[in-house]
VODRENMI-268786 format. One record per residue (C-alpha): chain; x, y, z. Coordinates in pm, whole numbers, plus 32768, in hexadecimal, padded with zeros to 4 digits. Layout:
<pts>
<pt><mol>A</mol><u>X</u><v>Y</v><w>Z</w></pt>
...
</pts>
This chain:
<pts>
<pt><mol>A</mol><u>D941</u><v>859F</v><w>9E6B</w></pt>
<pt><mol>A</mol><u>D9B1</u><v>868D</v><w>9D44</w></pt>
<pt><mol>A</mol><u>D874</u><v>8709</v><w>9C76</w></pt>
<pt><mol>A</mol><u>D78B</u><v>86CC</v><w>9D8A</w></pt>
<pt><mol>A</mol><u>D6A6</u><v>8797</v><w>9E75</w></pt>
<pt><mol>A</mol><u>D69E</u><v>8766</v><w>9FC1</w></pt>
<pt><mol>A</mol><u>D5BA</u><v>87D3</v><w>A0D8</w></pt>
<pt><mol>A</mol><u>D5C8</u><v>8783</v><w>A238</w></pt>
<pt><mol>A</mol><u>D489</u><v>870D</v><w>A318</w></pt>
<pt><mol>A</mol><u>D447</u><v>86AB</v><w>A45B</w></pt>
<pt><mol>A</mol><u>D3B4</u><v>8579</v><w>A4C4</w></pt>
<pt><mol>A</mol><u>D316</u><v>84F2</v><w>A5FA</w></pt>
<pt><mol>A</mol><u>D2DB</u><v>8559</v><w>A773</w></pt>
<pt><mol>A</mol><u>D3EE</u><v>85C4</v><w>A7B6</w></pt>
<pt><mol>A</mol><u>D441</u><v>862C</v><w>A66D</w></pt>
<pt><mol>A</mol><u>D583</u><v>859D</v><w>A5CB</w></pt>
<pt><mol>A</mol><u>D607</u><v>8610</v><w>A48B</w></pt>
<pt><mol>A</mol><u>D606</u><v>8581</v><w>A31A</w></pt>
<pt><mol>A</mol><u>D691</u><v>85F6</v><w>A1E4</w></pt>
<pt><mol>A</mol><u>D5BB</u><v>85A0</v><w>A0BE</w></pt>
<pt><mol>A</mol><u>D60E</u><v>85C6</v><w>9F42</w></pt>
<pt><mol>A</mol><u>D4CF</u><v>8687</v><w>9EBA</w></pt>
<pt><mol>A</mol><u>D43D</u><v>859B</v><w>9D99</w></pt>
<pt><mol>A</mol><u>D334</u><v>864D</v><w>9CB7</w></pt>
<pt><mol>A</mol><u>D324</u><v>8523</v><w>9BF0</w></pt>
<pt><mol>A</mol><u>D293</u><v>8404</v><w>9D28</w></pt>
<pt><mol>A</mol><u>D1B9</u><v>841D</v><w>9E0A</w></pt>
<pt><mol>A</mol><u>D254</u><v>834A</v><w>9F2F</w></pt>
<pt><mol>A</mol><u>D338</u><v>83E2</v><w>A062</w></pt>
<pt><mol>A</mol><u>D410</u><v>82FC</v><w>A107</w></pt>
<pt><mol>A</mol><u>D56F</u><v>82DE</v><w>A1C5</w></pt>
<pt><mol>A</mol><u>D626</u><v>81F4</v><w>A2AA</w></pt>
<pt><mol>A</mol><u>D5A2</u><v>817C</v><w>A3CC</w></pt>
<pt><mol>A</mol><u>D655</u><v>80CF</v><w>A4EF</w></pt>
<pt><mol>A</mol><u>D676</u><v>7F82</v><w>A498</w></pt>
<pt><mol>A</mol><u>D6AC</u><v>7FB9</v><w>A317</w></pt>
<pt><mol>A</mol><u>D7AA</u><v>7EA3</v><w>A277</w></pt>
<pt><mol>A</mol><u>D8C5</u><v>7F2F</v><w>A19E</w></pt>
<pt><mol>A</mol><u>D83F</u><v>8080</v><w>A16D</w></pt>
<pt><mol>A</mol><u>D96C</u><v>815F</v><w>A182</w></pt>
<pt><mol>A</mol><u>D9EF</u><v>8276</v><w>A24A</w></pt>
<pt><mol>A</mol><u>D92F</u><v>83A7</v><w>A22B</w></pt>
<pt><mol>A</mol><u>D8FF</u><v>8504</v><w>A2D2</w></pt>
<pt><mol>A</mol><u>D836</u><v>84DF</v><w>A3E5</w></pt>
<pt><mol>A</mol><u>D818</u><v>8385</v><w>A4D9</w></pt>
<pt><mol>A</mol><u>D702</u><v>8290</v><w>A436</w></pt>
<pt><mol>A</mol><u>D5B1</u><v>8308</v><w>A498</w></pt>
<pt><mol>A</mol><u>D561</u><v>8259</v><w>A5E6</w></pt>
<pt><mol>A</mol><u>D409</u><v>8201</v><w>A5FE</w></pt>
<pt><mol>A</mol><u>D400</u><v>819F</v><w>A77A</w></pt>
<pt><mol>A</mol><u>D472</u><v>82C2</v><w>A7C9</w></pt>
<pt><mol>A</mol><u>D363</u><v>836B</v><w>A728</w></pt>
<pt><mol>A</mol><u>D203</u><v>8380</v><w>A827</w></pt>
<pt><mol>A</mol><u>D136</u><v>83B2</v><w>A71A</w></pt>
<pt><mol>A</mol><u>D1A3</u><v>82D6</v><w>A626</w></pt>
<pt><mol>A</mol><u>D0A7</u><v>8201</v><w>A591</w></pt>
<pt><mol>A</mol><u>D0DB</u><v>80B8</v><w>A4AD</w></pt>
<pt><mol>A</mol><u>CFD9</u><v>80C5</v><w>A3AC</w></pt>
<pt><mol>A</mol><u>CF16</u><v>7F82</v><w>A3C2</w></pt>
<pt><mol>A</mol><u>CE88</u><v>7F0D</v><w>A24A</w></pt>
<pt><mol>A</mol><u>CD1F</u><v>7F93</v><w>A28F</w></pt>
<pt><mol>A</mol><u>CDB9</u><v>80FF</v><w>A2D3</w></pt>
<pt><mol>A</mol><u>CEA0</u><v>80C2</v><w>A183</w></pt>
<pt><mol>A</mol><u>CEFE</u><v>81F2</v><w>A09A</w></pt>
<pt><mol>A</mol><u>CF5D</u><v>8197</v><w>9F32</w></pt>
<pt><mol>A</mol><u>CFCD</u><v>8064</v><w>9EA0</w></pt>
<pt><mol>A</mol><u>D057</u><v>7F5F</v><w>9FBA</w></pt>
<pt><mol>A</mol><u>D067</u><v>7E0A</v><w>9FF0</w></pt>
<pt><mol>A</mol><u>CFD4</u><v>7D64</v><w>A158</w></pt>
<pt><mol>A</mol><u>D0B2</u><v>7C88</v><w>A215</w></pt>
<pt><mol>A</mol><u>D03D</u><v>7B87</v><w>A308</w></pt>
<pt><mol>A</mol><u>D0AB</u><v>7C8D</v><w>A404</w></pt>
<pt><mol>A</mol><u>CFC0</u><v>7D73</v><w>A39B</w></pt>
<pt><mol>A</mol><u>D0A8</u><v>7E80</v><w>A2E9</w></pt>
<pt><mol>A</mol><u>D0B2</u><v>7F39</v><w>A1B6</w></pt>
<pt><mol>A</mol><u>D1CA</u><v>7EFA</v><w>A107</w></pt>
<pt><mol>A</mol><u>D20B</u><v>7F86</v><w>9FBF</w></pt>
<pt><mol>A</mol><u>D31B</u><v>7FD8</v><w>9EF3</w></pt>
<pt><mol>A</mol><u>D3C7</u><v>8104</v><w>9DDB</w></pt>
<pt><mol>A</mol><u>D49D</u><v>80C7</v><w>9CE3</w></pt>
<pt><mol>A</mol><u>D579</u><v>81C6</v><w>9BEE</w></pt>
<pt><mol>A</mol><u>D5AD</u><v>81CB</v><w>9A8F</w></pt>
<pt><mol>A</mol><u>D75E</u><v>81DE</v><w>9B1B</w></pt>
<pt><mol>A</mol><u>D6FC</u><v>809E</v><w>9BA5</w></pt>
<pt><mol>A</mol><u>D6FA</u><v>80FB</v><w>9D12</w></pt>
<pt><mol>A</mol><u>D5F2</u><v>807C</v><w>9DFC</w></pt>
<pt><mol>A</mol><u>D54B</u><v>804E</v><w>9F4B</w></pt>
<pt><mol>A</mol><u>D45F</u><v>7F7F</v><w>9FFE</w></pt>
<pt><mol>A</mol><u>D3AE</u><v>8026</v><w>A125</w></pt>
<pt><mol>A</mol><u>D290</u><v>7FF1</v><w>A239</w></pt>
<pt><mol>A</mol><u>D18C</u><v>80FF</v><w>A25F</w></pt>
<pt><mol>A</mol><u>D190</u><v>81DD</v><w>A376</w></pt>
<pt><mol>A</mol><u>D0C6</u><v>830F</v><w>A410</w></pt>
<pt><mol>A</mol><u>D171</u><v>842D</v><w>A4D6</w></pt>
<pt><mol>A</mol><u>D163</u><v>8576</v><w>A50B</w></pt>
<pt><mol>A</mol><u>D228</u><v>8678</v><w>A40C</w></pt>
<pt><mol>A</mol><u>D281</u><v>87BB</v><w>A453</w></pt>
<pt><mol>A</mol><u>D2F9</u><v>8884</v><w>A32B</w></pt>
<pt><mol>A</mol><u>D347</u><v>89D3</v><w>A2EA</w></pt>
<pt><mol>A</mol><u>D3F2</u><v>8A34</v><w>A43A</w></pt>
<pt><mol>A</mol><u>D521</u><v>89D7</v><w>A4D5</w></pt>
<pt><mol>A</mol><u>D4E1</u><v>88C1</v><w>A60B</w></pt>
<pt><mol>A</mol><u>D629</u><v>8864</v><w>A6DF</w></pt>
<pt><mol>A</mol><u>D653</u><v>871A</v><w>A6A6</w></pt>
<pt><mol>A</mol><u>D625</u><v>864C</v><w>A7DF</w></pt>
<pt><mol>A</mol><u>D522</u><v>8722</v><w>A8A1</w></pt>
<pt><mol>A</mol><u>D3B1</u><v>8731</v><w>A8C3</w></pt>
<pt><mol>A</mol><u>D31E</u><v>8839</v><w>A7A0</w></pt>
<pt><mol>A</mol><u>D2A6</u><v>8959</v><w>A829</w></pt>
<pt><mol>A</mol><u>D149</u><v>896B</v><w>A7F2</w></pt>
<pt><mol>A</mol><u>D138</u><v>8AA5</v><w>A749</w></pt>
<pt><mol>A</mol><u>D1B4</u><v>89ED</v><w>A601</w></pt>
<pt><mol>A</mol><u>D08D</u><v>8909</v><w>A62D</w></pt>
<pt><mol>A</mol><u>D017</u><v>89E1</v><w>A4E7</w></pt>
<pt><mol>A</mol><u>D142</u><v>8972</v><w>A422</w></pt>
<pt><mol>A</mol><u>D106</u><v>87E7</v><w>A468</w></pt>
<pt><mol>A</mol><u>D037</u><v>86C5</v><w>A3D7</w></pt>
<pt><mol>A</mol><u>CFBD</u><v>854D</v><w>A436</w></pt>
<pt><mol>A</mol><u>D084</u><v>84C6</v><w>A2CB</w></pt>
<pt><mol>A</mol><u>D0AF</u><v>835E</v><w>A24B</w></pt>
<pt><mol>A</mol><u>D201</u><v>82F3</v><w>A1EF</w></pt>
<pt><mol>A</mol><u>D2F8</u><v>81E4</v><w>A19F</w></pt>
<pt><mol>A</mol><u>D3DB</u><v>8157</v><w>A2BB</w></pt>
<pt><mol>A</mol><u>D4D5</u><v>80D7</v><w>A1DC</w></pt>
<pt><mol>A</mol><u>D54A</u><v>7F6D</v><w>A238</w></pt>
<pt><mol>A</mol><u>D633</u><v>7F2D</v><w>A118</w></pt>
<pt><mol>A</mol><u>D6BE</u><v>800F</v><w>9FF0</w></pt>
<pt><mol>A</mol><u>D790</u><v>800E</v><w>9EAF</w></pt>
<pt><mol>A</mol><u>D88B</u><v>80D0</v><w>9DB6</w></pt>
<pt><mol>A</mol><u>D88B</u><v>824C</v><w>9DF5</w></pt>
<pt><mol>A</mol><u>D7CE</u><v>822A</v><w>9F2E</w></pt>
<pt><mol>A</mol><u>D8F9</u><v>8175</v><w>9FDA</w></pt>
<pt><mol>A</mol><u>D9B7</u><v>8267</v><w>9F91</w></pt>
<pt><mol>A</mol><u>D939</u><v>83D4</v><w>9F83</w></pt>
<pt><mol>A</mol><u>D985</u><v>84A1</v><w>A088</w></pt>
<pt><mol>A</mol><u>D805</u><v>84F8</v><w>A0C5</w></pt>
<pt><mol>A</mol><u>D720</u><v>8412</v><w>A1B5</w></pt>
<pt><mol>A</mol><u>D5FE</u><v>83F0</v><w>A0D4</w></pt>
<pt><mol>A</mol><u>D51C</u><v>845C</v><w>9FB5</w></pt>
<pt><mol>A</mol><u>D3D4</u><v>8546</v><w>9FB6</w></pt>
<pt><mol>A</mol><u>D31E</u><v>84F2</v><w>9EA0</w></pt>
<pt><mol>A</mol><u>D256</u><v>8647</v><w>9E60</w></pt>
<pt><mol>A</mol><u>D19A</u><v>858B</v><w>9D12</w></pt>
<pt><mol>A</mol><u>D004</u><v>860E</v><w>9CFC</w></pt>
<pt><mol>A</mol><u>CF76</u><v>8530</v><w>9DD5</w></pt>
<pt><mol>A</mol><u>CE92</u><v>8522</v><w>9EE7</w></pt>
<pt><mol>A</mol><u>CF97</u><v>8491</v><w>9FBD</w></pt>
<pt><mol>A</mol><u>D0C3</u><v>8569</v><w>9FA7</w></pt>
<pt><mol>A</mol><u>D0FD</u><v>8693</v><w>A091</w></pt>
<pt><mol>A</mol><u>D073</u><v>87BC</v><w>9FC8</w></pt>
<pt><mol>A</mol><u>CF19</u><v>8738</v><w>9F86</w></pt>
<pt><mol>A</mol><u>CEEF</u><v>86DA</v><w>A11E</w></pt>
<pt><mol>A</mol><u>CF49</u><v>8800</v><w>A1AB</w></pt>
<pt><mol>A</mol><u>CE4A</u><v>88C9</v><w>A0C6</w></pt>
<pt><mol>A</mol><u>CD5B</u><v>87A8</v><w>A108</w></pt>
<pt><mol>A</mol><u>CDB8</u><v>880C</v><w>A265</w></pt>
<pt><mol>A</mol><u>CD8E</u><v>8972</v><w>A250</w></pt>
<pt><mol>A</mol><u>CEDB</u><v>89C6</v><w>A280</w></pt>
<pt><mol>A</mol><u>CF22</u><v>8A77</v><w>A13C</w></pt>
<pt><mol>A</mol><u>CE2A</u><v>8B33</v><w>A05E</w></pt>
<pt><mol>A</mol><u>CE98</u><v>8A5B</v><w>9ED2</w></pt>
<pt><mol>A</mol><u>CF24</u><v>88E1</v><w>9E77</w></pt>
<pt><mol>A</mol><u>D050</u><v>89AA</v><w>9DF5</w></pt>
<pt><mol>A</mol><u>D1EC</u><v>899B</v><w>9E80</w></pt>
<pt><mol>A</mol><u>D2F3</u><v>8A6B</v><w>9DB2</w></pt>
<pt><mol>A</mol><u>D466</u><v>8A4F</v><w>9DB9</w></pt>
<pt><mol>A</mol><u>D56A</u><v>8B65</v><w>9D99</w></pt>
<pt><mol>A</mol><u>D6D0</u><v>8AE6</v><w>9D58</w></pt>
<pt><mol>A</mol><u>D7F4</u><v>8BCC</v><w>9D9F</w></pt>
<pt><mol>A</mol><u>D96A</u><v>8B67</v><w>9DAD</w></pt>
<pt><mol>A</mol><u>D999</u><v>8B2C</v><w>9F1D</w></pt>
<pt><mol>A</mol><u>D822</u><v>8A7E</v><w>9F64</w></pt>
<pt><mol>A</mol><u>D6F5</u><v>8B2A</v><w>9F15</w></pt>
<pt><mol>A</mol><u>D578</u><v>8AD3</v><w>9FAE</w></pt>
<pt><mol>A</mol><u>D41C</u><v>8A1C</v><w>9F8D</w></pt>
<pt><mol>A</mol><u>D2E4</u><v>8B0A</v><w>9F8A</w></pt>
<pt><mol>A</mol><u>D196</u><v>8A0C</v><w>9FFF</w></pt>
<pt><mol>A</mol><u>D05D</u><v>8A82</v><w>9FB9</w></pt>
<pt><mol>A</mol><u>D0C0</u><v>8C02</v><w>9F04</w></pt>
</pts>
């Protein structure tokens, strides 16, 4: 949407892609999933979590952050916006590759295996206001937490600080992890 950033990941094996609005004010990423009721037409396909092999459904021992456990045995948990947009979502664990392009629909090669993470994140189920209709998938919440993306991949190793910059220009601009 106008006055957003976006940034694109990849999720899953094989990788498919998402567009997420970067949110430095949460601490939750989520998008569609397959299966999600009255969530809109966006970008990419909803996120399809069969077709993932190493997707994971968090059960509520292996939790992250605030969540509710269903007699199912899922996290559910739920973001809402001061705009009055919302979403409910189930929590997930996949692999993310960031920082490189993957082609969408085919195994990653495994020399980007530096670039990706095991990361929890909402499968959203069901969503309101701007997130039906915004042309991006998702949202990346990139909020100073333990559970967003920057503080994982240092835990990880995978960049030296817990620090991302941004650098707008006119036609797009980029995300610098880590530096």
């Amino acid at each position: 949407g106008a006055g957003t950033h976006v940034a694109y990941v990849y999720v899953g094996t094989p990788p498919q892609r998402v567009s997420v609005i970067l949110d430095t004010g949460s601490s939750n990423t989520a998008f569609p999933c397959t299966g999600c009721q009255g969530c809109g037409q966006h970008e990419d396909p909803y996120w399809d979590r069969s077709a993932s092999s190493t997707a994971q459904v968090s059960s509520c021992q292996q939790c992250v952050g605030d969540y509710t456990c269903t007699a199912a045995e899922r996290c559910v948990f739920s973001q809402y916006y001061a705009e009055g947009s919302g979403w409910t979502a189930y929590q997930v664990e996949d692999t993310f590759y960031v920082g490189v392009p993957v082609q969408q629909g085919t195994a990653a090669d495994k020399k980007h295996d530096d670039v990706s993470i095991d990361f929890s994140f909402g499968c959203v189920q069901s969503q309101t206001g701007l997130f039906v209709t915004q042309p991006e998938d998702g949202i990346m919440g990139m909020a100073m937490s333990d559970a967003t993306l920057v503080p994982q991949l240092a835990k990880k190793g995978l960049i030296p600080h817990e620090t991302f910059s941004l650098c707008f220009s006119y036609d797009g601009g980029y995300m610098v992890l880590g530096g």
